[in-house]
N, C-alpha and C positions, 0 to 999 in steps of 0.2 A: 164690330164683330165680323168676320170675314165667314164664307159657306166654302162649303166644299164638294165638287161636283163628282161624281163616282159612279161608271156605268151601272143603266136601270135593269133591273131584274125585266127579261122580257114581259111577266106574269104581272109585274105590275106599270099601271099606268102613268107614264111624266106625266108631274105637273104642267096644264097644259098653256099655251102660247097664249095671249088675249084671242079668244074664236072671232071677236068681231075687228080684227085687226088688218086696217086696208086693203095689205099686199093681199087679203084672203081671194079674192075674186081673179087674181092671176092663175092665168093658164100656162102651159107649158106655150113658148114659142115654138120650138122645135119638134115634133110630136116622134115619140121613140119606135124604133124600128120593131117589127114582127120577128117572128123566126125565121121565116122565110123569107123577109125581105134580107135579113142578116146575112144570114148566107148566102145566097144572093150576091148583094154587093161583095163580100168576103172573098169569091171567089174571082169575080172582079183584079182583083187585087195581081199585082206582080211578084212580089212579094221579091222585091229589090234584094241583092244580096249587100250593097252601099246605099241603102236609101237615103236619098236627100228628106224625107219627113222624118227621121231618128230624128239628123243632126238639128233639126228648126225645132224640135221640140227640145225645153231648158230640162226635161227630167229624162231626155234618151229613153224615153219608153221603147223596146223591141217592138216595131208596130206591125213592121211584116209578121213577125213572131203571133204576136196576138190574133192581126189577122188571120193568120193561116191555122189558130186552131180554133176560132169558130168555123170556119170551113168544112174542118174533118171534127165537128160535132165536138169538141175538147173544150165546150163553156169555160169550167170553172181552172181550166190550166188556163184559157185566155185572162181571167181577170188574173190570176195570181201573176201572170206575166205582169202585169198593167201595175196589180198594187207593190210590186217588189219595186220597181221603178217612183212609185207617185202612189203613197196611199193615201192622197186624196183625189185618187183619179175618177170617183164618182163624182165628185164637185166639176175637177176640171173638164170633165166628159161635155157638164153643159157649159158652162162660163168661159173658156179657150175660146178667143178670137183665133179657131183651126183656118179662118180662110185666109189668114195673112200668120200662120204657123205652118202644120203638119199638112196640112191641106192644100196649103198657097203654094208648099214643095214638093206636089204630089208628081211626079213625072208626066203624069197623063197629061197635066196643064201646057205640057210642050206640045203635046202628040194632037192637042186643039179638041179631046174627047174631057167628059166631066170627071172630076178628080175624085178618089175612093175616098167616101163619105168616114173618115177619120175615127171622129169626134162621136160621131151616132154608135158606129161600131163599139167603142172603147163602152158608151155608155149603154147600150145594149148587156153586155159584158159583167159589165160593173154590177149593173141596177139585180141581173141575175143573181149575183154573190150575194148584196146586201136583203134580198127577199129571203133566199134561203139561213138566212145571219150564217155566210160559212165565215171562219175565221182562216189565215192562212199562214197568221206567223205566232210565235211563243216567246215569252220574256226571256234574254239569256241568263246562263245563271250570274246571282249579285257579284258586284266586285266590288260592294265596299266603299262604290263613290258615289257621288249625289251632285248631280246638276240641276241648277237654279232658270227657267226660263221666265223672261217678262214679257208678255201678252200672251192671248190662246187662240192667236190669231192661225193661219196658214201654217209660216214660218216655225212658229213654235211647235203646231199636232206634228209636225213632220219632222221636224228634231227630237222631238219629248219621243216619239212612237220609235225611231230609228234606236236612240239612245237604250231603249229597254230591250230593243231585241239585241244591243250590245251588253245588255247587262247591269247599263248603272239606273241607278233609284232619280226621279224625276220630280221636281215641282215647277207647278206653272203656278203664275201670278196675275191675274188678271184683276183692271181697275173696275171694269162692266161688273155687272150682274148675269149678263148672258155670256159664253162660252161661242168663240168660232170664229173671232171677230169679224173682218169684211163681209164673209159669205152670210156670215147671218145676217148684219145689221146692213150691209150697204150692196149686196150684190141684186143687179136688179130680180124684181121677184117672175119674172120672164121667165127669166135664165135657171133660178136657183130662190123658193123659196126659205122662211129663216125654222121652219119645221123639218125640213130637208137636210139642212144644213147642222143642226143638232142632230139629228139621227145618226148623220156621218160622225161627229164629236162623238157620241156615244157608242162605235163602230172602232173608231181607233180606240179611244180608251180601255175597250176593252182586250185588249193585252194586260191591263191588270200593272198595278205599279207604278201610273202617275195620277199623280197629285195635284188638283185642279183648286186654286183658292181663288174665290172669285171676292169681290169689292177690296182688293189690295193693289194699294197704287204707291209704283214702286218711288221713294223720291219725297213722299209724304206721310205713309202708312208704316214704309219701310225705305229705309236709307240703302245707298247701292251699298256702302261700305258693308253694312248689316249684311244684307244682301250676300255678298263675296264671302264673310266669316259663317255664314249657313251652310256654304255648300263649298264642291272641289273647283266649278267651272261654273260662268254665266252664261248664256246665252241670248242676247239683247232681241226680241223677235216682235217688236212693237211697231205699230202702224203709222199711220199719217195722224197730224194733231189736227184741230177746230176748221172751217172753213176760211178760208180770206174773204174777208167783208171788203164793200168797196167805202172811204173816206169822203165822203159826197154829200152836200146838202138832202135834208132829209133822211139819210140812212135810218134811223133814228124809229122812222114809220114802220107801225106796225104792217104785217104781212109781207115783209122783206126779209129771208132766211138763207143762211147756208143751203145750197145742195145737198151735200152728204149730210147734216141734219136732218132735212127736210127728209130723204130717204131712210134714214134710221127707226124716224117717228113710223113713216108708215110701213113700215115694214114690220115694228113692234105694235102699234098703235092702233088706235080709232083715230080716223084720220077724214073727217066731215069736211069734203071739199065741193059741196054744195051750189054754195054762194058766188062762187068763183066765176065769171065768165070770159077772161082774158088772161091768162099768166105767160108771163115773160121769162125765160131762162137764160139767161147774160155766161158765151162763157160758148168753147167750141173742142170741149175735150168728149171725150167717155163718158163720161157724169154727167155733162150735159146731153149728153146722146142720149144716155138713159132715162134720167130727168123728163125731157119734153111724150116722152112713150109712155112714162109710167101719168105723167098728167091727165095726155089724150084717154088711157084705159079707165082712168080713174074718171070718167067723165065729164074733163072743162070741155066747152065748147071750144075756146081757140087757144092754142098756144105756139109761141111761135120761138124761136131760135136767135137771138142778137148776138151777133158775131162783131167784134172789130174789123176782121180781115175779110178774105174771099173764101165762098163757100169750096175749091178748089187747096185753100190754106188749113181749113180747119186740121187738128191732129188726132181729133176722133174719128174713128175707122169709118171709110166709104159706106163697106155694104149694113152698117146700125144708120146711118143719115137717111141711106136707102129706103129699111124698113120705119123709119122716125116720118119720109116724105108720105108713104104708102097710106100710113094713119092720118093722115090729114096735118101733119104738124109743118107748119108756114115759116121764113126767116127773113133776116131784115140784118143785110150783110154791112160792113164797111161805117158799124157805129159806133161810138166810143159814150158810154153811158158817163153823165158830169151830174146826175144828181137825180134828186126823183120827187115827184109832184102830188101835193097834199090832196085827198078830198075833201072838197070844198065843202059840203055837209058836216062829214062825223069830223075830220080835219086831223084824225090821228093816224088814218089809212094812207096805204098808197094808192094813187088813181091815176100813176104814170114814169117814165125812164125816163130822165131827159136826155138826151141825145145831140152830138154832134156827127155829122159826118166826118168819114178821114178820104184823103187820098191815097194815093197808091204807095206811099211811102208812109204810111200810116199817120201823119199827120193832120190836124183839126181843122179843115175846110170852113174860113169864117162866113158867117153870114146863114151858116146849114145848122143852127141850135132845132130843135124839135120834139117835141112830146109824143113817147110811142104812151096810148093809152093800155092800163090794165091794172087789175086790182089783184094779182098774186106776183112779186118776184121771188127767182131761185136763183141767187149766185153760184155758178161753177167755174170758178176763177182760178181754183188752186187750193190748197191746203198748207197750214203750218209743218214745217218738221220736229220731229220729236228727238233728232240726234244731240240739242240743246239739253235733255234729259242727264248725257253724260258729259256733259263739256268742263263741267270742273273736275271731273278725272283724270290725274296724270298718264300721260300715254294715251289716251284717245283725242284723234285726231278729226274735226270736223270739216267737209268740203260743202256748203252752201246749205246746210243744214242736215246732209245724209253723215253718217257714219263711215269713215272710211276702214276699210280694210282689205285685206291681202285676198288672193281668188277662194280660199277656205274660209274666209268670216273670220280669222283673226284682227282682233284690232291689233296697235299696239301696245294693249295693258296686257299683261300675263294670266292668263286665265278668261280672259273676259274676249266673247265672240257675239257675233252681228249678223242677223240676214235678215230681209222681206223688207216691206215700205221704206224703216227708215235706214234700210241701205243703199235701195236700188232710188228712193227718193216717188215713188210709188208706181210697179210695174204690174202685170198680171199674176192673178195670185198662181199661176203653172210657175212663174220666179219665184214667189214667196216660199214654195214648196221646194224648190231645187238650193234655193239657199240653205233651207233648213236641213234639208238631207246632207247637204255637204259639207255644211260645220259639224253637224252631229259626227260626222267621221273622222274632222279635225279632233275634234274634243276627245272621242276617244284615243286617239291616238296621242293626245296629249295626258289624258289621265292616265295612261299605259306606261307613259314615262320616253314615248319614241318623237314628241315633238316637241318644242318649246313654249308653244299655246299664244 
């Protein structure tokens, strides 16, 4: 039996999130701007007539634009500036790694002065819109046609939301229970917790006219073929699949979890990490960046970072390692995890990584075997792709398990379009978002009869 999610009458109250649900005890990282500070910085601003921060942002938000009307007091024309470009620009406000985007290209960065605070801005902005619930756009009139999305991730609210202000009827298919995907279930709760992240779901949805089915998986519940004879256009807007486990003696042991897993739970959950005096997070992306922060908050005494490579190689962002060292979290670089060690008591737990060293060419350094001790792992090694989803469909084309297709999210099946995780193979959800925008414009234009789809 599948539900169906339909914005909540202000007056009455959502069903609400588990209260005793871990991420609860998350604070805002970033603490949001005053009025005064706003304008303030606002004014600050250059307000570039080429800015290089447009071009480094994936949704070209007008940023001088926005900035320059909180400047001259114009709040609510700044956010409509902000949601015409990205209407999930109060998510991206926190979660945008701005210091290696809009921030990282702020001109000031040359001028060796601090760069205009972006991100705080935009979300200043935003946060104002959604207190007051203003709305800023209206469904166009119908045309008659219906597009199909799978996931209600990013990708999807930003296609679905666009698609209606062009006028076609909308369903979204999600396999969860919960609506929003990433930002609810895996963004950390730092940045964006997953009550937040609903609110925003229930903010776009309310344009009125899409169609939210949740526990429907598409593949299983419902066939793509099915799928395609339901509606005019698909739109594929689905995430990254299960975590990559590592193949290693032991695996097997209790207390060894996927990362994004492990974030899911507690972000939904009661999540008793009590017992824990040592976890280990294997793994040197984003995930794990977030991963060893949300540990340390959650109060393990120690956890530490196990890298294969050089803390210099990792490809999760500098300045999260930055705030991850700040918190006390410790790393243990250049080791290659071969398996993992029973406790010798209960003998179903883990009570350790085992560990080779590598050299500089990443190879296994004999005679350096080692037991890093600890009784939690969190793998962030990587995730499965979900582009296998379509691979026995003629005309779609798979590169390394993302979806391929053209700069608009066409694939090469007719009708059927692609954007977010499993195209970009999983990038920030300000991508997930601009993908969706940009196929939604394919597809119209394809329902219209001006493109070939």
């Amino acid at each position: 039996m599948t539900e169906s999610h339909t914005p909540r009458d202000p007056a009455t109250p959502r069903a609400p999130l588990s209260a005793d649900r871990a991420e609860s005890i998350f604070t805002d990282y970033k603490p949001a701007l005053t009025r005064d500070q706003a304008i303030t910085e606002a004014n600050r601003c250059l307000f570039c007539t080429d800015a290089p921060c447009v071009q480094a942002c994936p949704t070209h938000i007008d940023i001088p634009q926005f900035i320059r009307k909180i400047a001259t007091g114009n709040d609510e024309g700044s956010a409509r500036t902000i949601f015409s470009s990205n209407i999930l620009g109060m998510t991206c406000a926190r979660v945008c790694p701005v210091e290696v985007l809009c921030v990282g290209d702020c001109v000031y960065n040359d001028k060796g002065e601090p760069p205009i605070q972006i991100g705080k801005l935009q979300r200043y902005a935003t946060d104002l819109a959604f207190e007051k619930g203003t709305q800023f756009f209206e469904a166009g009139p119908d045309t008659g046609k219906s597009v199909g999305l799978v996931g209600a991730g990013p990708a999807s609210l930003a296609a679905a939301h666009r698609l209606r202000r062009l006028g076609h009827r909308v369903t979204i298919y999600e396999k969860r229970r919960v609506v929003g995907g990433l930002n609810t279930t895996g963004v950390a709760p730092h940045k964006l917790r997953a009550d937040a992240s609903l609110e925003e779901v229930d903010w776009v949805l309310a344009i009125g006219g899409i169609d939210v089915r949740t526990g429907v998986s598409i593949g299983t519940d419902l066939s793509f073929e099915e799928l395609e004879k339901r509606h005019d256009a698909v739109f594929v807007g689905a995430g990254l699949g299960a975590d990559t486990l590592l193949d290693a003696p032991g695996s097997q042991l209790a207390n060894i979890e996927g990362a994004v897993a492990w974030i899911e739970r507690m972000k939904l959950e009661k999540l008793d990490v009590s017992g824990f005096q040592h976890c280990v997070v294997v793994g040197g992306g984003n995930t794990a960046l977030d991963v060893v922060r949300e540990a340390r908050t959650l109060g393990i005494p120690k956890v530490t970072l196990l890298y294969r490579g050089h803390e210099a190689g990792m490809s999760g962002y500098e300045h999260e390692w930055e705030s991850a060292k700040v918190q006390g979290v410790g790393a243990a670089w250049r080791l290659q995890p071969i398996g993992f060690e029973a406790d010798v008591g209960a003998g179903k737990s883990v009570a350790g990584v085992k560990c080779v060293r590598l050299d500089e060419t990443k190879k296994a350094i004999p005679g350096t075997e080692h037991v890093v001790p600890c009784d939690l792992v969190l793998l962030a090694i990587g995730q499965s792709t979900l582009g296998s989803l379509l691979a026995s469909l003629p005309g779609v084309a798979l590169e390394k398990g993302r979806v391929v297709t053209d700069e608009q999210g066409r694939t090469g099946r007719r009708g059927l379009f692609a954007g977010g995780d499993c195209r970009n193979g999983g990038k920030e959800v300000v991508n997930a978002v601009a993908e969706g925008d940009t196929a939604a414009l394919a597809i119209d234009a394809y329902l219209k009869g001006n493109s070939h789809g």
